[in-house]
N, C-alpha and C positions, 0 to 999 in steps of 0.2 A: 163298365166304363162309359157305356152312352147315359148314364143320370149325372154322373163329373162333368162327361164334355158337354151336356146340356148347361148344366151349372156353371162352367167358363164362358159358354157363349152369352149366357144370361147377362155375366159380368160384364165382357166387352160390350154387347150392345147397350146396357145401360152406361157405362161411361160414354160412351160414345154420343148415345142421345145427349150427356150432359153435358158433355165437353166438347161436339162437336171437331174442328180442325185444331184443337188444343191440344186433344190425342193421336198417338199414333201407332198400330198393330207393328212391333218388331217381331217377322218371320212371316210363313204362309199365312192366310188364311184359312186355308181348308189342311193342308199335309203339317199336322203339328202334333205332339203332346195332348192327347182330352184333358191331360190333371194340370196344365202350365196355361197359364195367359203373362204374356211380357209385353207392356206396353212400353211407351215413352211421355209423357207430358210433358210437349213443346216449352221451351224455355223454362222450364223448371227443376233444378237438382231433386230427382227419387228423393235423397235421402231426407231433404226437408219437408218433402210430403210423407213419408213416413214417421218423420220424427213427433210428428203433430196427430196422430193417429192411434189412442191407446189400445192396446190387447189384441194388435194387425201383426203378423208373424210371414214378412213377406222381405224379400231381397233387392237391392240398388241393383244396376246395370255398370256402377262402379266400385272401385275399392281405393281406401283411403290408406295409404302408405306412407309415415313420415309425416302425416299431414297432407301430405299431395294425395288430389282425388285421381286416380287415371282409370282410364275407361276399358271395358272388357273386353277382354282378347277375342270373345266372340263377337260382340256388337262389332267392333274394331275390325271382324273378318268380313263380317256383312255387308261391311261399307255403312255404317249408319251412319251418317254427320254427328258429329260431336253434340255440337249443338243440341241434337236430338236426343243421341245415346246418355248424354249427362242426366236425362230425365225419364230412364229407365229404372220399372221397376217390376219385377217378376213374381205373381202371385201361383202359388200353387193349391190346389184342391183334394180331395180325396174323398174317401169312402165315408168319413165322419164330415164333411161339409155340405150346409143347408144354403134352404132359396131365402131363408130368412138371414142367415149367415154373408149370402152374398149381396144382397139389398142390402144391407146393414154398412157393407164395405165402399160395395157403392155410393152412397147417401153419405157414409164419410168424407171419403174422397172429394167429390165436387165439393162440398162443403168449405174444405180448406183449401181445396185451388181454387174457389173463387172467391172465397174470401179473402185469401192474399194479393189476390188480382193478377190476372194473368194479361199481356199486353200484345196476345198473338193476334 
């Protein structure tokens, strides 16, 4: 599990370099999951950054019910501001995931949050 949680930290610190205060770590930083990284991207719906992202197999921090998006009973425990939690998105890792796998995710990522423009 320490080549996963290397590969998760990999992940977060590169968004983080790219996105700077755009991102935001939901839960520890250190007492977490090695195979889970769940961020938030400030003022932006998970689900439309996901949508824009092909052959990324990752989960919202919301669920879409009726049409109505409501936000996760967890994020929701945590206290994360809505605001935030709405731009939750939960990537999981494992025994078959690379550094080239997680660069690739990365490099996505930014790509379409700043290309849509973010106004934080």
């Amino acid at each position: 599990m320490e080549r996963v949680r290397a590969l998760r930290d990999r992940l977060w610190q590169q968004l983080q370099a790219k996105l700077g205060n755009r991102i935001a770590l939901n839960g520890h930083p250190e007492y977490r999951l090695p195979s889970t990284l769940n961020v938030s991207f400030i003022r932006r719906p998970g689900s439309e950054i996901l949508s824009q992202l092909e052959g990324l197999a990752a989960s919202t921090g919301s669920a879409c019910h009726s049409g109505r998006i409501e936000l996760s009973p967890v994020l929701r425990a945590m206290r994360i501001a809505p605001e935030i939690a709405m731009g939750a998105i939960r990537f999981s890792l494992g025994r078959g995931s690379t550094q080239a796998e997680v660069d690739e995710v990365a490099q996505g990522i930014s790509r379409v949050f700043l290309e849509r423009g973010s106004h934080a």
